[in-house]
C-alpha positions as CSV (number, residue, x, y, z in Angstrom):
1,X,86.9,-59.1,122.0
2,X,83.0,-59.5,123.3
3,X,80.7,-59.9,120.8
4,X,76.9,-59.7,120.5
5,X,73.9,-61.3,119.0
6,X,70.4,-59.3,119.0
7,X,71.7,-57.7,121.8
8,X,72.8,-60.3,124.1
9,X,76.7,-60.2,125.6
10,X,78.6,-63.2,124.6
11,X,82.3,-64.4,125.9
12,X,85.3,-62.9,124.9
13,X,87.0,-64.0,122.3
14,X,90.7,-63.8,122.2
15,X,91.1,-64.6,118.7
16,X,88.5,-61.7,117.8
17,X,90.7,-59.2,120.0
18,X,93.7,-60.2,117.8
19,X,92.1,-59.8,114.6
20,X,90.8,-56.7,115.6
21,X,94.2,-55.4,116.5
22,X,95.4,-56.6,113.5
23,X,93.2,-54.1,112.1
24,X,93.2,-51.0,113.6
25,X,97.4,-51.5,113.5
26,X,96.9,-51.8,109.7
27,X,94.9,-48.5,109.2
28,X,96.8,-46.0,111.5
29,X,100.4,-46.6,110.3
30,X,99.5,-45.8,106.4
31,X,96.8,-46.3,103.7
32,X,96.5,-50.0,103.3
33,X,94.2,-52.5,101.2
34,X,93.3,-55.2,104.1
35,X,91.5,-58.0,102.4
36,X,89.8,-60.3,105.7
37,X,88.7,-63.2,104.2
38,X,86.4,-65.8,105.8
39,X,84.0,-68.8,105.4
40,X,80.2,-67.8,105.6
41,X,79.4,-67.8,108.9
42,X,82.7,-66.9,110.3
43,X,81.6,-63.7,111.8
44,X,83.2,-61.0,109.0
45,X,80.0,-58.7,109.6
46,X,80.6,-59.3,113.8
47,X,83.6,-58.2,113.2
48,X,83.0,-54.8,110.6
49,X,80.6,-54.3,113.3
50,X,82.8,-54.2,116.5
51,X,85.7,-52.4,114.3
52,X,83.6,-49.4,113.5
53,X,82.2,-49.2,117.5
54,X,85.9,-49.4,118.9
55,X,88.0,-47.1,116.7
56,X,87.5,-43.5,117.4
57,X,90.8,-41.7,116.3
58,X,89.2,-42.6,112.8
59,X,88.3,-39.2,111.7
60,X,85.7,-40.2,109.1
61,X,84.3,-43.7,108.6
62,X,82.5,-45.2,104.8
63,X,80.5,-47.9,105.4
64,X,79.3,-49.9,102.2
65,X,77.4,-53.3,102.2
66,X,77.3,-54.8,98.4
67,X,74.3,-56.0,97.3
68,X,73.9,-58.3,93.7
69,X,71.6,-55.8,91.9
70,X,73.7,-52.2,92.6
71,X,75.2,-50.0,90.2
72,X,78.9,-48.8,90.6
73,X,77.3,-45.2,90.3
74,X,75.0,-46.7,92.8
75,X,77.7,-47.7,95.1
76,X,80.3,-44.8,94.3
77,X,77.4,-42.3,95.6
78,X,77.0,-44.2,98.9
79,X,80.7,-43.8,99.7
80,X,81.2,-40.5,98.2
81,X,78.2,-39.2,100.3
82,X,80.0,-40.5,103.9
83,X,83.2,-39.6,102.7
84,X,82.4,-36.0,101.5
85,X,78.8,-35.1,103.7
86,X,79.8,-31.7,103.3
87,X,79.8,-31.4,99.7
88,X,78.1,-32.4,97.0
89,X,78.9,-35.4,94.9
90,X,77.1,-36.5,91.5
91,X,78.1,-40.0,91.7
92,X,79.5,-39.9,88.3
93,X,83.0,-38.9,88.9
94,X,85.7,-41.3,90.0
95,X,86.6,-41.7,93.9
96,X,89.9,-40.3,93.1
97,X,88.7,-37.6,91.2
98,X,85.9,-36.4,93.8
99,X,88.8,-36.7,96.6
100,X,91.0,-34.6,94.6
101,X,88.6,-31.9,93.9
102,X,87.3,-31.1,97.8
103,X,90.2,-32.5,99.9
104,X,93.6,-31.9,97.5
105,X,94.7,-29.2,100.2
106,X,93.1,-30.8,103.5
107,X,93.7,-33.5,106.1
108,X,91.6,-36.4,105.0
109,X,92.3,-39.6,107.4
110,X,89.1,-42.3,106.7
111,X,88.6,-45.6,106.8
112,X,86.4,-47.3,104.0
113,X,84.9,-50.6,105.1
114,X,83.0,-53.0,102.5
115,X,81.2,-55.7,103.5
116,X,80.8,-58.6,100.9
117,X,83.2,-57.1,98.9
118,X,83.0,-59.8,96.1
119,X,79.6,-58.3,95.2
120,X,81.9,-55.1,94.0
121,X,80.6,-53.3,90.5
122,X,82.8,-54.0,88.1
123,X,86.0,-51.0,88.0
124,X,85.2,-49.9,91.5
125,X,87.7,-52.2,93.0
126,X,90.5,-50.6,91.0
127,X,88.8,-46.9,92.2
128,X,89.5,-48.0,96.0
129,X,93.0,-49.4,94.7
130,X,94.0,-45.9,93.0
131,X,92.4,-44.3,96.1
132,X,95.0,-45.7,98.7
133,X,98.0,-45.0,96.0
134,X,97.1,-41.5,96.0
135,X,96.9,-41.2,99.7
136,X,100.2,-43.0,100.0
137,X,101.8,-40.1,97.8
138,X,99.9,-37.6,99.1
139,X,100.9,-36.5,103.1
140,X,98.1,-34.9,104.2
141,X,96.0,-38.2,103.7
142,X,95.7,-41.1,105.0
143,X,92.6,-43.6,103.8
144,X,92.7,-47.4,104.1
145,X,90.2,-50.0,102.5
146,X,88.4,-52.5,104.8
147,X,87.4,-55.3,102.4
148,X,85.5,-58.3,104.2
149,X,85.2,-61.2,101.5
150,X,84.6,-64.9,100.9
151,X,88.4,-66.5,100.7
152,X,89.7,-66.0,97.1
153,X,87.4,-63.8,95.7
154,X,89.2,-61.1,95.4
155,X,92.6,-61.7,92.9
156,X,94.3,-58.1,93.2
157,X,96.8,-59.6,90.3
158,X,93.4,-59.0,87.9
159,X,93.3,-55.0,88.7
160,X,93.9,-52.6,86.0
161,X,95.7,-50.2,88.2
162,X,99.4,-49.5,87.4
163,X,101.3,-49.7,90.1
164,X,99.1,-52.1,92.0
165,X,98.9,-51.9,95.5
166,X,100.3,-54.5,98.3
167,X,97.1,-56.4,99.6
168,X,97.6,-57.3,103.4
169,X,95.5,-60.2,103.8
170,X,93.9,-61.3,106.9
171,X,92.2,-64.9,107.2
172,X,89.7,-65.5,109.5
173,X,90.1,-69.4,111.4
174,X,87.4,-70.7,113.3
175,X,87.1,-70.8,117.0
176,X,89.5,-72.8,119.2
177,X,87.4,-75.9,121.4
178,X,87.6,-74.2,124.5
179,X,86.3,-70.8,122.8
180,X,83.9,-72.8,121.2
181,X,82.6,-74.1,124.5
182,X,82.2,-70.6,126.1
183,X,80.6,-69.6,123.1
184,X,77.8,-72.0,123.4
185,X,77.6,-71.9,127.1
186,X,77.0,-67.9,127.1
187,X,75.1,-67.4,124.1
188,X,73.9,-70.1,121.9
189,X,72.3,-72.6,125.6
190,X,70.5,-69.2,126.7
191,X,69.3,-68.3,123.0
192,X,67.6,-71.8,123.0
193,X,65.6,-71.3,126.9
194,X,67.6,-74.7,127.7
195,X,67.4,-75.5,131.4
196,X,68.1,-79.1,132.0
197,X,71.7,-81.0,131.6
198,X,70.6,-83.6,129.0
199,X,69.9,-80.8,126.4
200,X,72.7,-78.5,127.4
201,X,75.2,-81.7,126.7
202,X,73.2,-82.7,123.1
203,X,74.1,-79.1,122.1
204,X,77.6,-79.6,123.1
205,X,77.7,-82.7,121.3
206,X,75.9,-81.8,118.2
207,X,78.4,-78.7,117.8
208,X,81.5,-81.5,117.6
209,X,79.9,-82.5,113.7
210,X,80.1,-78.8,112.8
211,X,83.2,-76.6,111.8
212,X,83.7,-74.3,115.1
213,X,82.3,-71.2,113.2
214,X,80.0,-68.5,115.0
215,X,77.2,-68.9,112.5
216,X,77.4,-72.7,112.5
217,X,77.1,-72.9,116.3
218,X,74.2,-69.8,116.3
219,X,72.5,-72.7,114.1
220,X,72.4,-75.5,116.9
221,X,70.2,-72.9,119.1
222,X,67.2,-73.4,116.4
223,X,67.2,-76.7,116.3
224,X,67.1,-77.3,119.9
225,X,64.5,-74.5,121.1
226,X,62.0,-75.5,123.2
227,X,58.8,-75.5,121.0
228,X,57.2,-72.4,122.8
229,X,54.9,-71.6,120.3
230,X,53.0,-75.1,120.4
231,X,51.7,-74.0,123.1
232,X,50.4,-70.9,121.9
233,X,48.8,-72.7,119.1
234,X,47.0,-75.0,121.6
235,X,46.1,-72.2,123.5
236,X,44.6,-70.6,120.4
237,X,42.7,-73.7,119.1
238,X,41.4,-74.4,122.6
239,X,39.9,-70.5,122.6
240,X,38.5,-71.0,118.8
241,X,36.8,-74.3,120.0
242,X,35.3,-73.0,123.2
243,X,34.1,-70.0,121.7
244,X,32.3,-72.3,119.0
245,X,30.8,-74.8,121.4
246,X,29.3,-71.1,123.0
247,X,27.9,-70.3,120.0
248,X,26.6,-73.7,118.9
249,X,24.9,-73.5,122.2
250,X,23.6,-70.4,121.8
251,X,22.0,-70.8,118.2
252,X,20.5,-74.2,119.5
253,X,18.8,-72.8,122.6
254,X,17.7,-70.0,120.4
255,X,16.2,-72.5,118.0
256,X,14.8,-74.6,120.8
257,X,12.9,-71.5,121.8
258,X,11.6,-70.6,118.5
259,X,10.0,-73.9,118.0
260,X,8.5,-74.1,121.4
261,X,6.7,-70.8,120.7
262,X,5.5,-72.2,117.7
263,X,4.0,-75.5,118.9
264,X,2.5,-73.7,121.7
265,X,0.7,-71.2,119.2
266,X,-0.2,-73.7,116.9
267,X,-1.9,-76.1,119.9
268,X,-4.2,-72.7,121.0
269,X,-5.1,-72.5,117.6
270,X,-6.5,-75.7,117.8
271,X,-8.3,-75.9,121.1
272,X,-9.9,-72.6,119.9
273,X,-10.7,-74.7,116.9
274,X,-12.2,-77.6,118.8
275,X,-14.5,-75.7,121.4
276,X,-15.8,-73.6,118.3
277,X,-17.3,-76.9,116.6
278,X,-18.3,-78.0,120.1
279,X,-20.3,-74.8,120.5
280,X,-21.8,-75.2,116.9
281,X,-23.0,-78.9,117.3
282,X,-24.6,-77.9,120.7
283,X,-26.5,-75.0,118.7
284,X,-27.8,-77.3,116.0
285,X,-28.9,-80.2,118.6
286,X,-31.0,-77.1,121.2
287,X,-32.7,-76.0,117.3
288,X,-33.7,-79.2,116.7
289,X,-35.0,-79.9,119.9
290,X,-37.1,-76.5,120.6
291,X,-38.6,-77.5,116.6
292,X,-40.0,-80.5,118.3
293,X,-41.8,-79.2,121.3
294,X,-43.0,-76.6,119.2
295,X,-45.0,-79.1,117.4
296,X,-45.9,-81.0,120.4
297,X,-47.4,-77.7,121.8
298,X,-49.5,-77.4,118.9
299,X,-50.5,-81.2,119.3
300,X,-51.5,-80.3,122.6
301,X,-53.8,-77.2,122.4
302,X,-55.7,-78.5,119.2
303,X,-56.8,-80.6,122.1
304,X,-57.6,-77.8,124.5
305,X,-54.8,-79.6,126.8
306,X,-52.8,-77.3,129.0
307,X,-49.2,-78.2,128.7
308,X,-46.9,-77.6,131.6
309,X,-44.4,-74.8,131.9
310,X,-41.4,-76.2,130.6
311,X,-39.1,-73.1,130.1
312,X,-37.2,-74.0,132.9
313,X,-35.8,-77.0,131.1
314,X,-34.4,-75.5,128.0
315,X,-30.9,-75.3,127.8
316,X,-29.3,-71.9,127.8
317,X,-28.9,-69.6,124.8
318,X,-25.8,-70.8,123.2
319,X,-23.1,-67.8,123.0
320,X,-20.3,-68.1,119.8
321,X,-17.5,-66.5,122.1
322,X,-14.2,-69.0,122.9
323,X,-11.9,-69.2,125.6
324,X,-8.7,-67.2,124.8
325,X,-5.1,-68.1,126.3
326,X,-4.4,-65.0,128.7
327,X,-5.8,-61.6,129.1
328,X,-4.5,-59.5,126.4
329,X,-5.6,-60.2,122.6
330,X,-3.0,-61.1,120.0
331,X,-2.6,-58.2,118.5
332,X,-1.3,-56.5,122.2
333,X,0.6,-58.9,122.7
334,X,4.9,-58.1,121.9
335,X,8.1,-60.3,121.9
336,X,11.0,-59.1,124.1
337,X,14.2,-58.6,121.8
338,X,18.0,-59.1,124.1
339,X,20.1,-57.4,122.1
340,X,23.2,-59.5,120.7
341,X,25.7,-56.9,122.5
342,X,24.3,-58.0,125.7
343,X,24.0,-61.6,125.1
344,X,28.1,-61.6,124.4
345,X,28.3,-59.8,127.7
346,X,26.9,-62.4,129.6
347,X,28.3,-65.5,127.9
348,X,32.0,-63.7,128.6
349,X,30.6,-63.6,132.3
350,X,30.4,-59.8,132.1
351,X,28.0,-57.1,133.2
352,X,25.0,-56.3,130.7
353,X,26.6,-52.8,131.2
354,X,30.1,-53.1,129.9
355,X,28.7,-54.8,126.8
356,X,29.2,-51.5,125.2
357,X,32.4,-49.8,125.3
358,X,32.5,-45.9,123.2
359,X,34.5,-46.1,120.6
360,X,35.8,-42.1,121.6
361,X,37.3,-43.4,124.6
362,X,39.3,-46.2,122.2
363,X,40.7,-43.7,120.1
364,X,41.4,-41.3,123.2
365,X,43.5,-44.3,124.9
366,X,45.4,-45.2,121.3
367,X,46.3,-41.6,120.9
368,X,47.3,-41.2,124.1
369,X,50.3,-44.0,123.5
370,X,52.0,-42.4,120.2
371,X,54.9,-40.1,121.6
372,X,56.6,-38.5,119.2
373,X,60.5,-38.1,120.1
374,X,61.3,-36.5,116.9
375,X,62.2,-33.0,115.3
376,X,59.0,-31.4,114.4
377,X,58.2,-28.1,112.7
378,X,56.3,-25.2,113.3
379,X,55.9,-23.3,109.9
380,X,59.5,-22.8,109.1
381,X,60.9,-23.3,112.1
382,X,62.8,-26.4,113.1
383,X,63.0,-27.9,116.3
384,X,66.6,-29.5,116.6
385,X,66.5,-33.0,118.6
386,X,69.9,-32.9,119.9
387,X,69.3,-33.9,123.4
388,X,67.0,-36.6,122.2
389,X,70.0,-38.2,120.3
390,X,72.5,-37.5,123.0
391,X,70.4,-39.9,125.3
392,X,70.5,-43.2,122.7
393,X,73.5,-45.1,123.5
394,X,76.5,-44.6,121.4
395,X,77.1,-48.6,120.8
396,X,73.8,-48.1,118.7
397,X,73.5,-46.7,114.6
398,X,71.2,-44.2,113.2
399,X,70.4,-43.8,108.8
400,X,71.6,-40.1,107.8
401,X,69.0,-39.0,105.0
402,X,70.3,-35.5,104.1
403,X,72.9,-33.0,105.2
404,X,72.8,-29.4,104.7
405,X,74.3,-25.7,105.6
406,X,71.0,-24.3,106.4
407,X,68.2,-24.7,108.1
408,X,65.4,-23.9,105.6
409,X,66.9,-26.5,103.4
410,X,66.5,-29.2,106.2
411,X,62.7,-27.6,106.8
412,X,62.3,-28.0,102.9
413,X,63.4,-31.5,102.9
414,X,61.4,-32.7,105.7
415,X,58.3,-31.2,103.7
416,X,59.3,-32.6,100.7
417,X,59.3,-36.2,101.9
418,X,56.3,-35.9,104.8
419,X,58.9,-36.4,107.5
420,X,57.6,-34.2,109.8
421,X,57.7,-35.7,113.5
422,X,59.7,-38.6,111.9
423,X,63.0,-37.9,112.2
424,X,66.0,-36.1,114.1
425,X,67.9,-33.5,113.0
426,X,70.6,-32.1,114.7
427,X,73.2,-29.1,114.1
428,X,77.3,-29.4,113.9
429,X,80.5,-27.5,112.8
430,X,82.6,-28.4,110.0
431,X,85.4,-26.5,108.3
432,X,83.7,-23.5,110.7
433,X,80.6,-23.7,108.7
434,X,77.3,-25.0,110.5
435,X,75.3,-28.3,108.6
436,X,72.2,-29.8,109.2
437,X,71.9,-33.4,109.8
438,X,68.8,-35.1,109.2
439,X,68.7,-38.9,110.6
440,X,65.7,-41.8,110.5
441,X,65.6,-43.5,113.9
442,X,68.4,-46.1,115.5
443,X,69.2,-49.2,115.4
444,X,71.0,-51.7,117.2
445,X,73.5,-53.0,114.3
446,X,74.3,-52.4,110.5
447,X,72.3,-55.1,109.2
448,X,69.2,-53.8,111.2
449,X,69.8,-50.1,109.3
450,X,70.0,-51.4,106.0
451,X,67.1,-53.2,105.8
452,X,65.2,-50.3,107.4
453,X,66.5,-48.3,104.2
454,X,64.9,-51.1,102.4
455,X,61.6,-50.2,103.9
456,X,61.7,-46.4,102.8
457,X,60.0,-44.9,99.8
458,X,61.7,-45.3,96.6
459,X,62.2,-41.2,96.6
460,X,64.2,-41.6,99.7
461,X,65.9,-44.6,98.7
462,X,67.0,-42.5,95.3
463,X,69.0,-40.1,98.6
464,X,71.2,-42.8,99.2
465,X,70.4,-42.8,103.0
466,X,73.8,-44.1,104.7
467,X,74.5,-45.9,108.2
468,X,75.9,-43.6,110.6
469,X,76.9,-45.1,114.1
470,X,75.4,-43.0,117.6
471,X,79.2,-42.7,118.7
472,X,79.7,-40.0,115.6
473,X,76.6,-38.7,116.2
474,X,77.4,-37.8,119.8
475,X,81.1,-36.2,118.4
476,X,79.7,-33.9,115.8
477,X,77.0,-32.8,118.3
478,X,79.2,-31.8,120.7
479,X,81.3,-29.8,118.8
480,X,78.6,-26.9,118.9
481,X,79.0,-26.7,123.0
């Protein structure tokens, strides 16, 4: 049997293939309890998984994975609502009961599969255990019980039910050596980017210490990975610490700038300073000097002396006007501002004119990326996305949210719960009635689907959203061609 990881093909496994065919041999020759029990690890979901994508003469499939804090109404209601999508279940009636009421007089061939069955409410393993008696006596069904478990968790010799049922038990053994090899060679070396020898053969020899189960070899691929993402944190402290030294530089030069502007301004305050006293001293020392040969003239014409024409040797009149620094007075002269915008731009090495980018054209080019692929609505009308569904491949699974008989009650539930544009609802045929499926996406395993239920709004969760694999999807849409 091939198996798969995220996606990635691994080696066939022969002692998958025969547990696998120990299971579907189980469930088409009668209504059985199979109990497969296996170490954790031991690849019990791998196999629910590869059951449920291989079997399709399985008319109806119940998928159930147990979780600590559910209800057994809580549980009961998510098998009820695969079992019986058609009709409408409370939750609070027993599985035989339910069963009994909508399918006494029909065919009814299923297959219920639980996954970490120990985690069972209480009284809902003897409701699966009445189940399969009743489909034993009755001829027109036939429903078995899948119950994947830890080894000797479940004790069918504790049941309440009167006759008890025959559990077939099927234990799950780890991998052989040369299995084991394959198993690391085609999945576990490439999950780990391993290239050279030396690495591939410490793999091979750290798997020896470990029991040969899938999940204990997936293991050794973390603990040999090549440390990729060390890079990317050096590559991300590198940026951070060039990007400082840029701005460091940048406020520096800045500062630099600023007090060079000021020392300049303050030395042409005080040359204009100095020369002003300069001129003041000159002014007093030409007073003082004109005082004096005013008195000598005086001396001189008391004594009918002519004095000489000395104008000629005066100094010349003192003016108070400075020297200024340039042509243009302080209060014309202005500071050029670079805006920061720019500044970035040519640090990155960029053109001053792709500093800016509109912010219109951003939102344009993030809107233009957002396809929407689902069924939307135009008032009341529904667009169904059945080719849309047809194209995902059928190995993958999709959540079912809601089924219906008409088409106003799908448009009222997408309303209801603002799914418009966010899911896909197709149409399909049952008991010659038509139904309304409304499904949430696709995923490629269980696991992935329940922890997108997780994820929805605790009004959607209270639906009871169920896993629902492509393969179904793809039968139930065809039955309308």
């Amino acid at each position: 049997m091939s198996m798969t990881h995220d996606g990635a093909h691994i080696v066939q496994l022969e002692s998958q293939t025969e547990l696998l065919e120990s299971l579907q041999m189980f469930t088409r020759l009668d209504s059985n309890v199979i109990c497969v029990e296996g170490e954790k690890g031991s690849g019990k979901s791998w196999l629910a998984q590869r059951f449920l994508n291989t079997d399709k003469k399985i008319q109806t499939l119940s998928f159930l994975i147990c979780l600590p804090s559910q209800t057994a109404e809580q549980q009961r209601s998510v098998l009820l609502g695969q079992l019986l999508s058609d009709s409408f279940c409370t939750g609070e009636e027993t599985l035989v009961e339910s069963l009994s009421a909508f399918r006494k007089d029909q065919d009814c061939k299923a297959t219920i599969i639980v996954d970490d069955a120990n985690l069972l409410a209480e009284h809902l393993l003897d409701e699966l255990s009445q189940l399969v008696l009743a489909s034993q006596a009755n001829p027109l069904w036939q429903i078995s019980v899948i119950l994947f478990t830890e080894p000797n968790a479940i004790d069918e010799s504790l049941l309440n039910t009167n006759p008890k049922p025959e559990f077939k038990r099927i234990a799950i053994s780890p991998l052989s050596d040369n299995e084991a090899t394959d198993f690391i060679d085609q999945l576990v070396i490439p999950l780990a980017h391993i290239d050279s020898e030396k690495k591939k053969q410490a793999i091979h020899h750290s798997a020896l210490s470990v029991v040969n189960y899938p999940g204990n070899l997936l293991a050794l691929s973390e603990s040999h990975k090549k440390p990729v993402v060390c890079w990317v944190k050096r590559s991300l402290i590198a940026l951070i610490i060039i990007l400082l030294a840029l701005g460091g530089w940048s406020w520096w030069t800045s500062y630099q700038a600023r007090v060079q502007d000021q020392q300049t301004e303050a030395d042409v305050i005080e040359s204009t300073e100095i020369k002003q006293g300069d001129n003041d001293t000159l002014a007093n020392q030409t007073s003082a000097a004109i005082n004096t040969l005013s008195g000598a003239e005086s001396t001189l014409s008391g004594d009918q002396v002519e004095a000489p024409q000395e104008e000629d040797t005066l100094p010349q009149a003192v003016t108070d006007k400075t020297l200024t620094v340039g042509d243009e007075s302080d209060s014309e002269q202005k500071r050029v501002v670079v805006p920061s915008k720019v500044v970035d731009a040519l640090l990155d090495g960029d053109s001053p004119k792709d500093a800016k980018v509109s912010s219109d054209e951003m939102t344009s080019a993030q809107a233009s990326s957002v396809k929407n692929t689902g069924s939307s609505l135009k008032g009341d009308q529904l667009t169904l996305a059945d080719d849309v569904l047809l194209a995902v491949p059928a190995e993958r699974y999709t959540l079912q949210l809601a089924a219906v008989t008409k088409q106003q009650e799908a448009v009222n539930f997408i309303k209801m719960y603002n799914l418009d544009g966010k899911v896909r609802v197709y149409r399909t045929i049952r008991n010659q009635q038509s139904w309304y499926i409304v499904t949430y996406q696709d995923f490629a395993s269980i696991k992935q689907t329940h922890e997108a239920s997780q994820e929805l709004p605790l009004a959607l969760q209270k639906e009871q959203p169920w896993p629902k694999s492509m393969a179904q999807v793809h039968q139930e849409i065809e039955r309308v061609k």
